[in-house]
Every structure is written in C-alpha cells, then in structure tokens.
N, C-alpha and C positions, 0 to 999 in steps of 0.2 A: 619745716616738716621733715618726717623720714631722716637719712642720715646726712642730710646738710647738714641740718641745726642742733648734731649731735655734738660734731666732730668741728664745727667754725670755732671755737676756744685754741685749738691745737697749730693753728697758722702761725702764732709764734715761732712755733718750732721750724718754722719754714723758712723767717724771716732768719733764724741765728745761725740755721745748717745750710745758708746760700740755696737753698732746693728749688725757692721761689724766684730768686734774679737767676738761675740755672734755664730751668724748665718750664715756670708758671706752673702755681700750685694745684691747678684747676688738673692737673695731671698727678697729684700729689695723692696716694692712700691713704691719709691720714687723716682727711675728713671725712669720709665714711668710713671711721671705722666702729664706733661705740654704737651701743642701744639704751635706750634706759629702759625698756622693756626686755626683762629677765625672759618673758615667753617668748618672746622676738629673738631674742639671744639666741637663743636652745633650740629656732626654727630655721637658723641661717638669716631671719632676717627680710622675711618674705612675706610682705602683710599686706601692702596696697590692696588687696580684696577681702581681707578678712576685718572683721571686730576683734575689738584685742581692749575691753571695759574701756580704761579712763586714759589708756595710749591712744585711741583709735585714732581720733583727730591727727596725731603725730604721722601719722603713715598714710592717711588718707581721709579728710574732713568729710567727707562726700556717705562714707561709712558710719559716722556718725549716727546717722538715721535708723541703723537697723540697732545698733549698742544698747546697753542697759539703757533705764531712764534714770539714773544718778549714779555715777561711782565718783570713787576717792583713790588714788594710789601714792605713794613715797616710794621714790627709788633710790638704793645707792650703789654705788659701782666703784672698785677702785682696782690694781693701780693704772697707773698709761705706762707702759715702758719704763726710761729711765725715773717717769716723775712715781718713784715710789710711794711719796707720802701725796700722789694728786690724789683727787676725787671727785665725784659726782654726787650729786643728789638733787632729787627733783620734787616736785608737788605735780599730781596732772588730776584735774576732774572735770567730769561732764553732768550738765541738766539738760533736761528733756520740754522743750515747752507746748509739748503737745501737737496740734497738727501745723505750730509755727518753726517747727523744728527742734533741734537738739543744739547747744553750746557747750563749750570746753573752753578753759583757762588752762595753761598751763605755765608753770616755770621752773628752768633748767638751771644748771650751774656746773662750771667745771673750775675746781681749785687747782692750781698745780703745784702747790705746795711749797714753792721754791718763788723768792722777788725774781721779777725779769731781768731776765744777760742782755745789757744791750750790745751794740755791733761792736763795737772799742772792747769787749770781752770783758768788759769791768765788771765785777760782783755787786750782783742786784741788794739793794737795803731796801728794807722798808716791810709793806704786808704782801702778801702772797700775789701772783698774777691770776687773773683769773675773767671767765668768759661765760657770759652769762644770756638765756632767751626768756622771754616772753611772749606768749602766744594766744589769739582769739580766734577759736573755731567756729566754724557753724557746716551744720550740715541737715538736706531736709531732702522727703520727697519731690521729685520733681514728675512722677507719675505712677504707676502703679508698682511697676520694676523697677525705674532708675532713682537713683539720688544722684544731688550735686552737692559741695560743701568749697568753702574757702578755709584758707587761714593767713591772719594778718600776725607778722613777726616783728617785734625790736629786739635785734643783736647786740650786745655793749660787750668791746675787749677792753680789759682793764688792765695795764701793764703796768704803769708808773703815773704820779701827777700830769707827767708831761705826753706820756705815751699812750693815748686812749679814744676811740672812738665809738658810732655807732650808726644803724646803718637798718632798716627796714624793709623786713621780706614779704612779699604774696606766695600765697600755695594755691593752687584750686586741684580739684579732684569729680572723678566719676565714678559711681560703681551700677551694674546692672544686675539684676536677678535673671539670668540667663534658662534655670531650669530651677524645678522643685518638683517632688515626687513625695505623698504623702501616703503611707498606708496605717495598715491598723499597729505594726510592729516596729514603723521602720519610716526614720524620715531623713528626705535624702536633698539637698541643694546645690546647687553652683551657682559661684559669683565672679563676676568678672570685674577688674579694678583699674584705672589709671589716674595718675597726678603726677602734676608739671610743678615742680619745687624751685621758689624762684622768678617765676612769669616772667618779671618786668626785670631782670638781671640787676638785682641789686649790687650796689660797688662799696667796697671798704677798705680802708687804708688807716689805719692809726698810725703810723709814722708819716706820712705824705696827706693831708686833708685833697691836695690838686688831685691827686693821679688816681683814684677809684678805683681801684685793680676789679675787675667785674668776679662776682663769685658763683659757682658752677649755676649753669640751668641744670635740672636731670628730670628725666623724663622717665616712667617708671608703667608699666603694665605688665598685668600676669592673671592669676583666679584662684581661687578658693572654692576646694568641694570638702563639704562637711555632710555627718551622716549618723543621724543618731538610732541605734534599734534595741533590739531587747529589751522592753521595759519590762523591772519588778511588778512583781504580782499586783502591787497597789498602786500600781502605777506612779509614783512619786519620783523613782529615778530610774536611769536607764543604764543598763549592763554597761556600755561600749559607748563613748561618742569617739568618731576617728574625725581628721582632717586633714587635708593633703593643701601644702598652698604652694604654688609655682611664680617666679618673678623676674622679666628683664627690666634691667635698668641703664641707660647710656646716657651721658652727659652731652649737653648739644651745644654749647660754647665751644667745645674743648678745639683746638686747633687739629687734632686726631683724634681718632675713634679710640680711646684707650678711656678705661673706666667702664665700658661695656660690660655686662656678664649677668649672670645668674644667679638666682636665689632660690632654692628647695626647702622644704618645712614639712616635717610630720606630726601631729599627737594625737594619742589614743588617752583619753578620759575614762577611769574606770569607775563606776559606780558614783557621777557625779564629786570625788574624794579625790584622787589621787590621779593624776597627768603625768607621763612618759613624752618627752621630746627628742627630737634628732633635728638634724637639718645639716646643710651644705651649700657655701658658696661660692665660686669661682667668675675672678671678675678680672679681665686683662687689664696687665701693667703698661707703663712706661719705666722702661729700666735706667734712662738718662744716658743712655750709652756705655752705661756701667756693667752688661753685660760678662766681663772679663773677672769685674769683683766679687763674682756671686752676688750681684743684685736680679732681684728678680723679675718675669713678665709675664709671672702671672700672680694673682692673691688669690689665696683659694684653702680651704679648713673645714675640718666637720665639724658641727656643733650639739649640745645636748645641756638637757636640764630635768630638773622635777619641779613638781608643782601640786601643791594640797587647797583643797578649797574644804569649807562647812558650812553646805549648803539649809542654812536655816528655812531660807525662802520654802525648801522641798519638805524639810522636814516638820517646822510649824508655822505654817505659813500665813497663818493668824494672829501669830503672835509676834512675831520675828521675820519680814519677810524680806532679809538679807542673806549675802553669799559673803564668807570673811577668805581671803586669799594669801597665801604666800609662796610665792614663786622663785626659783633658784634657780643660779648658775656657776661653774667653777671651772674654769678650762684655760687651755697654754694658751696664750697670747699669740695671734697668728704674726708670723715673721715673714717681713719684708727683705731676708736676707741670710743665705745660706751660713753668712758668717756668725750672725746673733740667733740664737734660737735658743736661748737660757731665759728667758723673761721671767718673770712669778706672775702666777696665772691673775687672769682675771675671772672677778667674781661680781656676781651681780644680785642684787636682790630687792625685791618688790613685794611688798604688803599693801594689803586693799581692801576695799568694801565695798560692795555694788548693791542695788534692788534694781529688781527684772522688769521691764515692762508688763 
C-alpha cells in the first residue's frame, strides 16, 4: 500500500549503485518515491485519510468504506530518472458489497526499460527488468464512525531468468469520522487516518533466496477536512468543494529515524468539473556521509496538477449515473542531489470511472 508498493521495483537500483551494501536501503528515497495516483501527485501525497475512487485502497483500505461503490482507473507515469524509457502503468478498481463491505484489486507494474546490470557490470540481454504488485483490499464499517480495511500484497522483481523473486505484504488501516457539520448550504467533515504498511516485515532478496533483507515497516497518520458549499440553484452541483489533507509518515525498522516527515495536500473543485491541486513534502534524509558531495538531508518539493471530471451522475442521473475522470500531472523530478537537477520531468496521468453510492 501507499509508497512502499510504489517504489519496491526500483531496489535494483540499490543493488548496482552499492547504496544497499552501503547503508541498507530501508534509508534509500527511492522507494517512496512514485504515486500512481495523479491526484495523490499534485497533493504531495497525503491521503491516508482521504478517498481518493479506485486508489483509495492504495493509501489506506480502512477508507474504502466511505469511496464510491464501483470505480475503475489506468494509470500511467513515466520516466524514473536515468530510466528514460521506464514506466508505470496500473489497473486499480473497487466493489462495494454492501453492508459486507467494499473490495479492491489492484495491479501495478514498473518497466524500466533497459535488461538488468548485473554486479560484474556486464550488459544486460534479453526483455526489460521489471517489478510488479498485486493487491486485495477490503475495507468496512466497523461502527458508526470508524472503518478498518486490510490489504494482502504479492511483490515479483523480475530481473533475469536467474535473478528473480517474490515476496508477500500485509497492510491494515483505520480511519475515524472525527467531526461532520451539515447545514442547509454548506457541508463540512474531518477524518482522521492511520496504516501500518508491511505489519508482519516482509523480506525479499532476489539475488540471495538465505538472507531476506526485511523491507521498510512505515507507519503513516494525518486527516482530511473536506467542505462542500454553495450549491447551484437546482441543487445538482456545488460552487466550491475544497480539501485540505495533512500526513506524517516514519519508517519503524529503520535503524535511525530518517524517512520521517511530512505530507500537505490542497484541492479546490469548481463546479463538480474542473480540480486545482498543490501540495508539499519534506521528508528527512540519510545523506550516507556524503554530505561534502552535495547529497542531500533532506527530500522535499512542491507539487501540483489539474483534474476534470463529467459528472453524469449530477447531471442525468437517470440515465447515466457515472463520474468520467481525468487527472494530470507534469512537474521536475525532485533531486536527491545538488549535483543532478536536469531530469525530464515526470508526468502522470489517470483516467476513470466511478458511480456514487
């Protein structure tokens, strides 16, 4: 879930730039760094208490419960750094079984576009490396206010014939309805969110089957206040929905507190159409003592996007009672290092379908 099972494809890179037999990657930025949620992107990344359609599960199963009762989304994202021609692309959808809860499938994939280096430096042959999840959500009532949700993971890194393994994640989550305020113009909530990504520390190694290198626990809380007012005359859509989402996150393996830090998220929704996002995150580093080379200790970047919806549901709601979405993102690739700060930005983009509860 969240930015573990983003960014676990990218350990490679850990394994050929020594980072890993250095420092243990579990202090590495590189697996959290992606989203496949384009809204997520453009919010810094901040969602453990929000809905977010057919991501929700991703960031917090437990959320589930309040989410549409069916979406559908395709993500794709590209490039990572050096791997110009890598990519992403996903499938994630959620059903709703009623007062048995809501499920989610999801599955991920990161191409990197290039055969695996292995350690002898020798020029990889063959099909591309690549890292790929699998995911089952569930998420339900558990009282009036609260939800809980799990999600069960298989990881597969796919490097070469010989170089490949896989490796099984738990997620659980909570989220509370903390407050809600209803008037005639104007509706107002806050939610409160946490999940533990990892529980049981799962371990992976595809060069070593012995040695299970353990992959991060993190631990993740924050909240979500949304607030919708001004409704149209006919009441069908509403001027303004804004949402403000706040989130810490810290890794609890980590031999030091490093990967601690923060996640902000704004969006204003105008006229149920058209979405404006910002956000910011700043999350302390491990610099590896490389302080001297302009590597850095801290990771931190603003973010932003747009996003359109057509909201059929609102407008014939008889006939058609779907939301069609497409969400964007376009921005510099944040830099791990005063020296590289030329990357081609990344870009992200998510199309969907939901009906509403």
């Amino acid at each position: 879930m969240m930015f573990l099972r983003m960014i676990l494809g990218l350990m490679s890179i850990c394994f050929s730039t020594g980072l890993w037999a250095q420092a243990g990657y579990l202090e590495d930025p590189l697996f959290q760094y992606r989203q496949p949620s384009a809204r997520a992107e453009a919010m810094g990344g901040a969602m453990v208490a929000a809905t977010n359609g057919a991501y929700t599960g991703f960031y917090n199963p437990a959320a589930l419960a309040g989410a549409a009762a069916y979406a559908l989304n395709y993500t794709y994202s590209d490039p990572f750094y050096v791997f110009t021609d890598g990519n992403y692309k996903g499938l994630f959808g959620i059903a709703s079984l009623g007062n048995a809860g809501t499920i989610g499938i999801s599955w991920y994939r990161f191409q990197y576009g290039v055969p695996f280096v292995n350690f002898a430096l020798e020029d990889g042959e063959g099909e591309s490396a690549y890292s790929a999840m699998m995911t089952l959500s569930y998420g339900r009532n558990l009282g009036s206010r609260l939800q809980g949700g799990l999600n069960v993971s298989r990881y597969k890194g796919w490097y070469s014939s010989e170089i490949n393994a896989s490796t099984y994640l738990f997620d659980i989550g909570l989220t509370f309805q903390a407050w809600q305020k209803r008037e005639e113009r104007r509706d107002q909530r806050l939610t409160l969110g946490l999940a533990l990504d990892n529980l049981f520390e799962g371990k992976f190694s595809p060069l070593d089957e012995g040695q299970g290198d353990p992959l991060p626990v993190i631990l993740c809380f924050g909240g979500s206040y949304s607030s919708q007012f001004l409704p149209t005359n006919d009441g069908r859509f509403y001027n303004l929905n804004a949402t403000l989402n706040a989130e810490y996150q810290h890794i609890l393996n980590a031999g030091k507190s490093h990967f601690s830090g923060v996640r902000l998220g704004g969006e204003l929704l105008f006229l149920d159409l058209i979405a404006a996002r910002v956000g910011y995150f700043s999350l302390k580093l491990y610099d590896y003592g490389a302080a001297d080379s302009n590597a850095l200790s801290r990771w931190s970047d603003f973010t932003y996007g747009l996003g359109i919806q057509i909201p059929f549901a609102r407008i014939v709601p008889n006939i058609l009672p779907i939301v069609l979405s497409v969400d964007f993102t376009s921005r510099p690739q944040t830099t791990f290092s005063d020296d590289f700060d030329d990357w081609q930005n990344l870009t992200t983009l998510n199309v969907g379908v939901k009906v509403a509860r």
